[in-house]
PDB file as gemmi writes it, atoms N, CA and C in Angstrom:
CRYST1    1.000    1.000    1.000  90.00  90.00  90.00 P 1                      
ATOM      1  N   UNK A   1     -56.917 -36.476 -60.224  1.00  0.00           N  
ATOM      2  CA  UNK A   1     -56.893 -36.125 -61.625  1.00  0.00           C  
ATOM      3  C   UNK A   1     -57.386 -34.688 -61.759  1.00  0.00           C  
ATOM      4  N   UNK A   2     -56.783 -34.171 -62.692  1.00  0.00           N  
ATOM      5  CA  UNK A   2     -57.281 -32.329 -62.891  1.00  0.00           C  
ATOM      6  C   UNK A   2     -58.249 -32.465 -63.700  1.00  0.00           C  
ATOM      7  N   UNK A   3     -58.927 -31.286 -63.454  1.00  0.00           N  
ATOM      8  CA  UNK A   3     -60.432 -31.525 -64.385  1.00  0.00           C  
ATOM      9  C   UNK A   3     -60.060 -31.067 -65.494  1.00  0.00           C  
ATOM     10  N   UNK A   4     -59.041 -30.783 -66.307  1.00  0.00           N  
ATOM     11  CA  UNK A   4     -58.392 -30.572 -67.570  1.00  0.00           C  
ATOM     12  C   UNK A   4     -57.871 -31.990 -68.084  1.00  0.00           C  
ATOM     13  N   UNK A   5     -57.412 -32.951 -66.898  1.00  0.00           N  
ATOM     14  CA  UNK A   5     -57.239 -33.850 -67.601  1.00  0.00           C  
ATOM     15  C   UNK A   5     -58.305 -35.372 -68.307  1.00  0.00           C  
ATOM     16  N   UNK A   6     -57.856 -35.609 -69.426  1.00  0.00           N  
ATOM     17  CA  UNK A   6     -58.694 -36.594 -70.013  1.00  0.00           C  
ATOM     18  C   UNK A   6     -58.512 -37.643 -69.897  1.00  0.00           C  
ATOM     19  N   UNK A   7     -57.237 -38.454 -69.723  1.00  0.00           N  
ATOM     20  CA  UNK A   7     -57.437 -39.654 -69.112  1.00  0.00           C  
ATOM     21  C   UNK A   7     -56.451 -39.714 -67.742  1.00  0.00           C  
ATOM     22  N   UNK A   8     -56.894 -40.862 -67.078  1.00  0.00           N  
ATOM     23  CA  UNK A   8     -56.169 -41.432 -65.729  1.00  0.00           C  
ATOM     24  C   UNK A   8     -55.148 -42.147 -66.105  1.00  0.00           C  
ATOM     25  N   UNK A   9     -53.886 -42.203 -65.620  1.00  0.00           N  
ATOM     26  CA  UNK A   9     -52.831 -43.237 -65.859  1.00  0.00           C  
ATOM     27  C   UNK A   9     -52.766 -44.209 -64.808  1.00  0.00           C  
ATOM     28  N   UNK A  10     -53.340 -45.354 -65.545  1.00  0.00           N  
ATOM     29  CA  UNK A  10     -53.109 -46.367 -64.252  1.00  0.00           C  
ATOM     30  C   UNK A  10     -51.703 -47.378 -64.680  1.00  0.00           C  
ATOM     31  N   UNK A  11     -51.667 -48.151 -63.515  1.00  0.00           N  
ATOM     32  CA  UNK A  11     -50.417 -48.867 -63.353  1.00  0.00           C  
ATOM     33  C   UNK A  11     -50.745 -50.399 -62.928  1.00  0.00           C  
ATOM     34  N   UNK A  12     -50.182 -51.282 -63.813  1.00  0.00           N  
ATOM     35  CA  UNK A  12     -50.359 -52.945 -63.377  1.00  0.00           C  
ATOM     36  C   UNK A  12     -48.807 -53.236 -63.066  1.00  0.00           C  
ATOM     37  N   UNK A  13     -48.748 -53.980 -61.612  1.00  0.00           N  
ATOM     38  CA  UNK A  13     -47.635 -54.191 -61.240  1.00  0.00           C  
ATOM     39  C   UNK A  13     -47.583 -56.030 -61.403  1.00  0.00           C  
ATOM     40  N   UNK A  14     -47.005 -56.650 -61.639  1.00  0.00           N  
ATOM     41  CA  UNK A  14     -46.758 -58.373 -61.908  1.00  0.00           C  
ATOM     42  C   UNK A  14     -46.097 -58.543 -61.156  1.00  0.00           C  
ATOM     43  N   UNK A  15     -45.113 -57.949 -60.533  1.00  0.00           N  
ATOM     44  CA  UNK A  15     -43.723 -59.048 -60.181  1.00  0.00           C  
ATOM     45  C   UNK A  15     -43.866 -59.184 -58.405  1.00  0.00           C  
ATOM     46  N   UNK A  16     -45.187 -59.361 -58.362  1.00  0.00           N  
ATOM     47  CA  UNK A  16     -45.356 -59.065 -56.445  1.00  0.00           C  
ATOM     48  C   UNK A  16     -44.897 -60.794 -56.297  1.00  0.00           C  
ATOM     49  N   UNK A  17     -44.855 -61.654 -56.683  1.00  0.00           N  
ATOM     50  CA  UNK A  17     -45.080 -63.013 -56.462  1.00  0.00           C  
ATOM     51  C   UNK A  17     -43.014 -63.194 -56.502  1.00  0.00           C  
ATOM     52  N   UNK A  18     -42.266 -62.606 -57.319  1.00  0.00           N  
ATOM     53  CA  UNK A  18     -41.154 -62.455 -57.101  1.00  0.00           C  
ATOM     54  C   UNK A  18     -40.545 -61.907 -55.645  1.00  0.00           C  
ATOM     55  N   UNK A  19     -41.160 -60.796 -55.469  1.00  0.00           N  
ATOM     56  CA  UNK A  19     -40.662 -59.815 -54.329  1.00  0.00           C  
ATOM     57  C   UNK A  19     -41.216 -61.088 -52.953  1.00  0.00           C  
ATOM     58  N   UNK A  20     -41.756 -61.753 -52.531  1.00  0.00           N  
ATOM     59  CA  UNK A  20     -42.290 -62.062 -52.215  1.00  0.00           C  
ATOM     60  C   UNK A  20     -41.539 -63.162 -50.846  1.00  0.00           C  
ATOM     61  N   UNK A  21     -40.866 -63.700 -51.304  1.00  0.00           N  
ATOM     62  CA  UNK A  21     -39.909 -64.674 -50.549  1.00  0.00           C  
ATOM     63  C   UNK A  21     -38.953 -63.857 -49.801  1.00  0.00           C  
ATOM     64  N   UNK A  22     -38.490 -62.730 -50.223  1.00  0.00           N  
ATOM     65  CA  UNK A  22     -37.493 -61.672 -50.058  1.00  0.00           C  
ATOM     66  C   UNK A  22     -37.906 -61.406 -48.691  1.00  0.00           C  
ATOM     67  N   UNK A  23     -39.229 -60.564 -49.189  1.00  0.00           N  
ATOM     68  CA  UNK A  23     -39.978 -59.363 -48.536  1.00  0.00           C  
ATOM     69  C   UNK A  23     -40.631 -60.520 -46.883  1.00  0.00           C  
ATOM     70  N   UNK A  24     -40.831 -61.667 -46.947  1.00  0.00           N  
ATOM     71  CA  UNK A  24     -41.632 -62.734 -46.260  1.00  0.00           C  
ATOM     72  C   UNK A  24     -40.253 -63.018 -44.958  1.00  0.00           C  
ATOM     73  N   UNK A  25     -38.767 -62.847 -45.711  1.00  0.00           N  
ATOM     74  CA  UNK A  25     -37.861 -63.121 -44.734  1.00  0.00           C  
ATOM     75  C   UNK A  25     -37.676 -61.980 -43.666  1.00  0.00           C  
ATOM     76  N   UNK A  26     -37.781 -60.815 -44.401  1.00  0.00           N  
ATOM     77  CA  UNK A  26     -37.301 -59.548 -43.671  1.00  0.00           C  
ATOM     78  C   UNK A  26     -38.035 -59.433 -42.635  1.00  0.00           C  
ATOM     79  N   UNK A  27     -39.582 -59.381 -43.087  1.00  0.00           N  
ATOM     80  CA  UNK A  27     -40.606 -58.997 -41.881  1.00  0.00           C  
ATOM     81  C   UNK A  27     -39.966 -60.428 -41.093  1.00  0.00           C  
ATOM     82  N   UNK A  28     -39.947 -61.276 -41.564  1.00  0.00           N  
ATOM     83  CA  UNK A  28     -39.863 -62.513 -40.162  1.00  0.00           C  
ATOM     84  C   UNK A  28     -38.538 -62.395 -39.463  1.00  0.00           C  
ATOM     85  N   UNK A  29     -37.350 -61.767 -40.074  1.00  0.00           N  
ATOM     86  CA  UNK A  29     -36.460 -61.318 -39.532  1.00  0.00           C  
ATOM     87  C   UNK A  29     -36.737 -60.147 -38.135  1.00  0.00           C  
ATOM     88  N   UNK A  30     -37.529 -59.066 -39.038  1.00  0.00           N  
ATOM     89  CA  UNK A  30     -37.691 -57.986 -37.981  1.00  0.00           C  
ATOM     90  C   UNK A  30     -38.880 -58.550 -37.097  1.00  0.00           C  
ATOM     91  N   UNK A  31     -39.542 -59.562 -37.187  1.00  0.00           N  
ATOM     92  CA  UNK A  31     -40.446 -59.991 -35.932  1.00  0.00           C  
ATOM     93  C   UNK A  31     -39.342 -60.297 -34.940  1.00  0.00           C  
ATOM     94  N   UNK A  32     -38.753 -61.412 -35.151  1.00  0.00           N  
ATOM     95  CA  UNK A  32     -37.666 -62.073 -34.401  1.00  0.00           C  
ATOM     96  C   UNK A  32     -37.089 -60.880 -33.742  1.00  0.00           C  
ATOM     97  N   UNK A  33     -36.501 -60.045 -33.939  1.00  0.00           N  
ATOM     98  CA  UNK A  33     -35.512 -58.784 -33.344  1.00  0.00           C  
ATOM     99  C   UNK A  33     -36.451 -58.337 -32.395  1.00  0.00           C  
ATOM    100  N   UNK A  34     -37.729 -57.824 -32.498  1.00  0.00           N  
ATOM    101  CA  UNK A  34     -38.585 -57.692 -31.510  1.00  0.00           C  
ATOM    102  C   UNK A  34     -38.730 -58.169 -30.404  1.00  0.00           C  
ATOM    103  N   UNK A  35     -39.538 -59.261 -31.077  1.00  0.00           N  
ATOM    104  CA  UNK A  35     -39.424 -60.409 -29.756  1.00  0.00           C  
ATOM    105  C   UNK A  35     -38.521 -60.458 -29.109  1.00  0.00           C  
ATOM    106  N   UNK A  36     -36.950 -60.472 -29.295  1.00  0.00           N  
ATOM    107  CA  UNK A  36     -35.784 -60.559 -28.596  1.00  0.00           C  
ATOM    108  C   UNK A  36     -35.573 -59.752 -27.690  1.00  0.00           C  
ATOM    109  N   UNK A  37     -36.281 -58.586 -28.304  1.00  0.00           N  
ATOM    110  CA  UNK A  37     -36.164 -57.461 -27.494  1.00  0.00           C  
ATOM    111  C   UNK A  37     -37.184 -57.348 -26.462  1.00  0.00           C  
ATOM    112  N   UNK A  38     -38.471 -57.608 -26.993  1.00  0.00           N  
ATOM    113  CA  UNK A  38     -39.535 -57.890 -25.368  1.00  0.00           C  
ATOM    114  C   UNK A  38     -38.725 -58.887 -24.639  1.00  0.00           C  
ATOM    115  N   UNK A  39     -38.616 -60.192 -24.722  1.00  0.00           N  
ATOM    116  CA  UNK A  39     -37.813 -60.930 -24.252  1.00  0.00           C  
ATOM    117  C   UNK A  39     -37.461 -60.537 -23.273  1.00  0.00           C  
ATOM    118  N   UNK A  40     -36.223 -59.569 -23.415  1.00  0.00           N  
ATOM    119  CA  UNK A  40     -34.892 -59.140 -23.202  1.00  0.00           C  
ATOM    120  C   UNK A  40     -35.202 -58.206 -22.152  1.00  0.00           C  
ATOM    121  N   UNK A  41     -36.484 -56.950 -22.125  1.00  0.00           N  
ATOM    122  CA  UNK A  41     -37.061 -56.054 -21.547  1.00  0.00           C  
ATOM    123  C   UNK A  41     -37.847 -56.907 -19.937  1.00  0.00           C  
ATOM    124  N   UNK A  42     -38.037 -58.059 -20.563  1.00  0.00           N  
ATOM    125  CA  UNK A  42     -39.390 -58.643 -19.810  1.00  0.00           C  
ATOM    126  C   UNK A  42     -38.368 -59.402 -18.970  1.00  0.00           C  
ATOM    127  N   UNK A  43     -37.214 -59.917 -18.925  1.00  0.00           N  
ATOM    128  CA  UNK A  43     -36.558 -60.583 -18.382  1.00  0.00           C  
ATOM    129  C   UNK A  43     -36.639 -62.074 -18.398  1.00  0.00           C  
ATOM    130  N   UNK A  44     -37.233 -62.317 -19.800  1.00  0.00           N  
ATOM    131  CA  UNK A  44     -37.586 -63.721 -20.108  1.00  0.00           C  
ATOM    132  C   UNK A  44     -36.480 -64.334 -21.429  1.00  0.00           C  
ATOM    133  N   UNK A  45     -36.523 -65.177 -21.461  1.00  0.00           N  
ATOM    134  CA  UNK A  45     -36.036 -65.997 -22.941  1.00  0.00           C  
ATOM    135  C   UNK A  45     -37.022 -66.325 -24.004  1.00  0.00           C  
ATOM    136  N   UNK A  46     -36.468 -66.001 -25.466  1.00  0.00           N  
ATOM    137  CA  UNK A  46     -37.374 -66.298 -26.638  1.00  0.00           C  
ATOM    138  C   UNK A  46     -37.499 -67.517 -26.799  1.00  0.00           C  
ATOM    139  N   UNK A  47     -38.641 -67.803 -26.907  1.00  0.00           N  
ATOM    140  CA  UNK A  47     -39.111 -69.609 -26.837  1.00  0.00           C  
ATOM    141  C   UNK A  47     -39.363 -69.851 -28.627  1.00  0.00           C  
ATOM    142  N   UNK A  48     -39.693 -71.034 -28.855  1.00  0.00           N  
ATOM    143  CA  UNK A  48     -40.207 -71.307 -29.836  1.00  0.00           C  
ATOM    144  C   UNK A  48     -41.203 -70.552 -30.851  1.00  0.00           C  
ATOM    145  N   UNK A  49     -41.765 -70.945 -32.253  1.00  0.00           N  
ATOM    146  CA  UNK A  49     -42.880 -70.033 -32.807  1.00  0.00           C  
ATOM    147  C   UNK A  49     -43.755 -70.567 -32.322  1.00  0.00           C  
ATOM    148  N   UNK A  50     -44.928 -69.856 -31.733  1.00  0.00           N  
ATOM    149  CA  UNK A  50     -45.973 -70.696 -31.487  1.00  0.00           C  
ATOM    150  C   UNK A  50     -47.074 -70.605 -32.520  1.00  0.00           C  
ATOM    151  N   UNK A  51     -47.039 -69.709 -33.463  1.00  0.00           N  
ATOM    152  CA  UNK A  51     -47.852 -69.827 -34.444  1.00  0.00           C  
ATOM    153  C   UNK A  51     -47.784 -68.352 -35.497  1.00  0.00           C  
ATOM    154  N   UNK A  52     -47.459 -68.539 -36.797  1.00  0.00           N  
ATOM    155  CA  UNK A  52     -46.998 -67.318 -37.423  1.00  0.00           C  
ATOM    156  C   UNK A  52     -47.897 -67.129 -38.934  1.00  0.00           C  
ATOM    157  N   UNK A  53     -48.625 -66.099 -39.303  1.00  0.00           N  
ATOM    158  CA  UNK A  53     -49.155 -65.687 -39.878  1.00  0.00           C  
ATOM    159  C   UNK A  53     -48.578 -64.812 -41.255  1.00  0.00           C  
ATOM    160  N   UNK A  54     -48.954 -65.173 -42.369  1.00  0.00           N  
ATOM    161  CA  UNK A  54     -48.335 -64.000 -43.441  1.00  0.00           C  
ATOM    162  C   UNK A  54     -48.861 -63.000 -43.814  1.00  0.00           C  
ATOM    163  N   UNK A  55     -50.011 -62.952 -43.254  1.00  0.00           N  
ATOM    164  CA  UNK A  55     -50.481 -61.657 -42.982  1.00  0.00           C  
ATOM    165  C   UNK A  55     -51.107 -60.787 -44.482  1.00  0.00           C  
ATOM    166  N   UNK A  56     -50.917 -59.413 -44.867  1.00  0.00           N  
ATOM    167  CA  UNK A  56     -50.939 -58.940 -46.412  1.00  0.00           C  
ATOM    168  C   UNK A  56     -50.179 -58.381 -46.858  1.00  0.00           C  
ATOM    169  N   UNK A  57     -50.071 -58.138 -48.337  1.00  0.00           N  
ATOM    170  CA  UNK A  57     -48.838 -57.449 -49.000  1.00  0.00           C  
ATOM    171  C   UNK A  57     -49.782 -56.195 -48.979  1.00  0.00           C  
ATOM    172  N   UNK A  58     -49.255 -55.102 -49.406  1.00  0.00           N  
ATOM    173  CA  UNK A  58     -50.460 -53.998 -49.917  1.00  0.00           C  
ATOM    174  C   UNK A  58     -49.240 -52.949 -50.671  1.00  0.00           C  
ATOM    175  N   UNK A  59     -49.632 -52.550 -51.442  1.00  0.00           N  
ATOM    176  CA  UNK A  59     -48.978 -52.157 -52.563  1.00  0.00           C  
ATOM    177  C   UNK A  59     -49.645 -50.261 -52.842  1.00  0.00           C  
ATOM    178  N   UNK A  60     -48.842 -49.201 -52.458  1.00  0.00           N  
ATOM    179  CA  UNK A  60     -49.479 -47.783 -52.540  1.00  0.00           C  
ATOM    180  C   UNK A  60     -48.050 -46.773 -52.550  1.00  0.00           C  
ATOM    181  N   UNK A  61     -48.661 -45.878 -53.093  1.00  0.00           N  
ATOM    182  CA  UNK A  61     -48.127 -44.986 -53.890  1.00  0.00           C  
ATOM    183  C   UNK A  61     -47.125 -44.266 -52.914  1.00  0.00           C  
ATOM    184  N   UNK A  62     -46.017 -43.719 -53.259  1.00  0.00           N  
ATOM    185  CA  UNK A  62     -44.624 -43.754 -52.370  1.00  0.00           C  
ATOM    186  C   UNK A  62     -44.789 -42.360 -51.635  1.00  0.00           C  
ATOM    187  N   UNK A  63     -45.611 -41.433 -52.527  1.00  0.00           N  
ATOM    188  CA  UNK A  63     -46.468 -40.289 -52.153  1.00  0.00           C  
ATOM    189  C   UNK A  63     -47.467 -39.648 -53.055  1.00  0.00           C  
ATOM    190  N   UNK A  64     -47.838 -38.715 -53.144  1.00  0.00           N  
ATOM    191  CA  UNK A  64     -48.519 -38.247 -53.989  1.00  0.00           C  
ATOM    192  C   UNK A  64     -48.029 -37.654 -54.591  1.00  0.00           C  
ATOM    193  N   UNK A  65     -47.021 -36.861 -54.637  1.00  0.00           N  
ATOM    194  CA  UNK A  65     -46.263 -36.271 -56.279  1.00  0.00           C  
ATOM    195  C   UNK A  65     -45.458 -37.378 -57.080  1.00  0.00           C  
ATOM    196  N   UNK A  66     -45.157 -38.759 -56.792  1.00  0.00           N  
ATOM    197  CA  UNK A  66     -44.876 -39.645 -57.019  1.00  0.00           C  
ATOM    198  C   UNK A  66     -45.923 -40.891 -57.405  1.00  0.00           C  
ATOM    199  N   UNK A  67     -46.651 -41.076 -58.131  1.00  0.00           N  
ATOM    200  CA  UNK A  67     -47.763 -42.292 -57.788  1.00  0.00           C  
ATOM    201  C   UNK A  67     -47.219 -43.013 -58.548  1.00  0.00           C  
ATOM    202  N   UNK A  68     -46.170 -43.011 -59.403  1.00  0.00           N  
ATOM    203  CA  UNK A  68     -45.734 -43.617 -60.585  1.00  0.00           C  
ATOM    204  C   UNK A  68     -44.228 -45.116 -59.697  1.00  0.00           C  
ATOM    205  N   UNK A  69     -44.067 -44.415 -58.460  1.00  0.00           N  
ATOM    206  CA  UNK A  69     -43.137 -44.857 -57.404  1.00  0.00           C  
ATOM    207  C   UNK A  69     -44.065 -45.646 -56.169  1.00  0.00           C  
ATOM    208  N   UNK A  70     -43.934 -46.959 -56.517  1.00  0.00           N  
ATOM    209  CA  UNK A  70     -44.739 -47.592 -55.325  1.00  0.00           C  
ATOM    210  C   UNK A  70     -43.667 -48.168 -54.075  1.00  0.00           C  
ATOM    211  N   UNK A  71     -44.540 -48.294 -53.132  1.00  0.00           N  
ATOM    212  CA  UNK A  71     -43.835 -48.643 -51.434  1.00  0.00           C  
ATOM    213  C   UNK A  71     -44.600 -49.830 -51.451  1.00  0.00           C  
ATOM    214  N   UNK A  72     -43.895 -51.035 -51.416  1.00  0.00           N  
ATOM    215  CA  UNK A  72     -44.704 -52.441 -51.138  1.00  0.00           C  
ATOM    216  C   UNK A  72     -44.586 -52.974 -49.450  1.00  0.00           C  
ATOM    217  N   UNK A  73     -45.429 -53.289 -49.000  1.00  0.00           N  
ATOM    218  CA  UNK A  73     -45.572 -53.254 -47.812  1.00  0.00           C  
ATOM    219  C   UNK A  73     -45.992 -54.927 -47.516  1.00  0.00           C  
ATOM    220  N   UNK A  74     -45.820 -55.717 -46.407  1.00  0.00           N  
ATOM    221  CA  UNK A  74     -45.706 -56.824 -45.725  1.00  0.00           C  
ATOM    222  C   UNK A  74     -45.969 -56.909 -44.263  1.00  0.00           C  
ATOM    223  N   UNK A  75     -47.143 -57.487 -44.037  1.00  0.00           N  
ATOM    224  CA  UNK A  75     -47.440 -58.035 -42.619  1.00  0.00           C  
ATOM    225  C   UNK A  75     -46.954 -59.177 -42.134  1.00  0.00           C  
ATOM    226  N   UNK A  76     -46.492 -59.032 -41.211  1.00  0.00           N  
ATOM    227  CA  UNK A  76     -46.260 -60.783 -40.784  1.00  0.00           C  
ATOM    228  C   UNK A  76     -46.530 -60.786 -39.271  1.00  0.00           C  
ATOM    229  N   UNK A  77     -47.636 -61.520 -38.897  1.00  0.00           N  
ATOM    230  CA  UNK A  77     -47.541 -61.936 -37.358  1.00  0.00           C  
ATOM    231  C   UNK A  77     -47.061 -63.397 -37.176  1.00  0.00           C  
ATOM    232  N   UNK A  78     -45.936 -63.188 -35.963  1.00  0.00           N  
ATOM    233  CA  UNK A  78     -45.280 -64.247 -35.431  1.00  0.00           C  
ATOM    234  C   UNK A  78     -45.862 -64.208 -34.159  1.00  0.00           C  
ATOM    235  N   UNK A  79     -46.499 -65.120 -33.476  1.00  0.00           N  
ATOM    236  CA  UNK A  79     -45.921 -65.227 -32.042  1.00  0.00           C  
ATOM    237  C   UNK A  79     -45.295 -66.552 -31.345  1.00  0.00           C  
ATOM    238  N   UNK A  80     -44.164 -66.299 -30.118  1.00  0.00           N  
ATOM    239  CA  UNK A  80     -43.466 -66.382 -29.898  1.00  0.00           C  
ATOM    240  C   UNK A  80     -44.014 -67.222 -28.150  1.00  0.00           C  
ATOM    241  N   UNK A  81     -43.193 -67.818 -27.792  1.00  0.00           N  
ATOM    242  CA  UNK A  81     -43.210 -68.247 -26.391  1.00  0.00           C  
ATOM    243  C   UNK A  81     -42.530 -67.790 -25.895  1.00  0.00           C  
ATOM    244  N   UNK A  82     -42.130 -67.252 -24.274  1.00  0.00           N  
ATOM    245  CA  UNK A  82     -41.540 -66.992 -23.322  1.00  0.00           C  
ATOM    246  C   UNK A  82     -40.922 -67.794 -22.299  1.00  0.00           C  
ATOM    247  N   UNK A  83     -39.545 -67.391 -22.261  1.00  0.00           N  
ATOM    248  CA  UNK A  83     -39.388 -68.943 -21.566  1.00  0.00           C  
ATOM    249  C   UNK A  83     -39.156 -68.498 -20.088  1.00  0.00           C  
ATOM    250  N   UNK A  84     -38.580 -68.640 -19.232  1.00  0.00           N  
ATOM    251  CA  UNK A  84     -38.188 -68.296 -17.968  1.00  0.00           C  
ATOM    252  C   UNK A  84     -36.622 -68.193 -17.852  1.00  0.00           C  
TER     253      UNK A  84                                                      
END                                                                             
């Protein structure tokens, strides 16, 4: 904030619980592609989930001349078995 300015503009976002199912497939999509790919590197086969995590959303500003433009972000840990 500039020291000329008098108030802060803040921002309430609601619709994270929408985005949510979307955003929950992709990351578990792009885990999977990974794995395929260690897999694939390691000379093994992708096994089953052995246990997968949803990890956090986190929600920040797309840059700083932009704060008005948010980047929503998604963790997801999967892991995976190896097969032979």
């Amino acid at each position: 904030m500039a020291k000329n300015d008098k108030y802060e503009t803040k921002y309430m976002f609601t619709g994270l619980n929408a985005l949510k199912p979307s955003m929950i497939e992709e990351a578990t999509k792009n885990a999977r592609e990974a794995a395929l790919k260690f897999a694939k590197d390691s000379d093994s086969k992708l096994g089953k989930i052995k246990n997968a995590n949803q990890g956090y959303f986190s929600i920040n500003n797309r840059d700083s001349g932009t704060p008005y433009i948010k980047a929503v972000r998604v963790v997801a840990n999967v892991t995976y078995y190896l097969d032979d």
